[in-house]
C-alpha positions, 0 to 999 in steps of 0.5 A, a space after each residue: 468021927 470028926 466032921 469037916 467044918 465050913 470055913 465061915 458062918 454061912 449068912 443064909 439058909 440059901 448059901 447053905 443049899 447053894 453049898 449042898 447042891 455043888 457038893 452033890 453035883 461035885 461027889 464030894 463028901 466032905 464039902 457036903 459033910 460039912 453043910 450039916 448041923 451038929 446035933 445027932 439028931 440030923 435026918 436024911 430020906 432018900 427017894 424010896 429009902 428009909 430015914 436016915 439018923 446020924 452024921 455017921 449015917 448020913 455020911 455013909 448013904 451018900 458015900 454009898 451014892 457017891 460010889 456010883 459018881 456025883 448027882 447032877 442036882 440042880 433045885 428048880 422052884 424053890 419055895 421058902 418060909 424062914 423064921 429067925 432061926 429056922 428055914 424050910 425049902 420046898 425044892 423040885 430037883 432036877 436030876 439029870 442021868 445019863 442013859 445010851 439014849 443020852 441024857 434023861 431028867 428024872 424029878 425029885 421033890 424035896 424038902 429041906 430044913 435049917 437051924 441057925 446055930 452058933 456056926 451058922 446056918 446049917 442042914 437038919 433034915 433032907 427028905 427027898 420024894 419021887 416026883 414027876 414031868 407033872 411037877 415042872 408045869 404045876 405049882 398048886 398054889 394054896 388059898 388066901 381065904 379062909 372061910 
């Protein structure tokens, strides 16, 4: 199955994640599709869900996701260390559902890798976790020193 490609290389692993996140806010699966790397080795872990492996897999779980309407995903404190031709984000999700309540913030905390390629950067690895309200108040900051 042919995946759609992005209309130019992309500059930076934020015009990247920019791409992802209004994909996901927008239920669309070939924009979202087509922020991913080629190689058959891309993974995707979903809060609670196993890994998955594949274009064709990673298609078909945010299809399955999509059924249910678009994810309002917003990332919130993103943390940042890029190489030359790797980047990883460390992102608190926003979530916000709809509920007879109104509407509800559930938190996410993910992971986010990119690999520079020949047609820009590009999506290997999402690994999305569980978070908490905890995690909007706290960013544990690691120490400088060492001993």
């Amino acid at each position: 199955m042919a995946r759609p490609k992005a209309t130019a290389p992309l500059a930076s692993p934020d015009e990247i994640e920019q791409q992802f996140y209004e994909a996901l806010q927008r239920g669309d699966i070939e924009r979202l599709m087509a922020v991913w790397s080629d190689d058959e080795e891309i993974s995707c872990v979903h809060p609670g869900g196993p890994r998955v492996v594949g274009a064709g897999a990673i298609r078909s779980a945010f299809e399955s996701i999509f059924a249910n309407g678009a994810v309002n995903a917003r990332p919130e404190k993103v943390r940042r260390l890029q190489t030359l031709s790797c980047a990883v984000h460390s992102v608190l999700e926003q979530i916000l559902i709809m509920t007879p309540e109104g509407p509800q913030a559930a938190w996410v905390v993910a992971t986010n890798v990119y690999l520079k390629t020949a047609q820009g950067w590009r999506l290997v690895s999402h690994h999305a976790s569980p978070g908490s309200p905890r995690e909007v108040q706290e960013i544990v900051e690691a120490a400088s020193v060492l001993h």
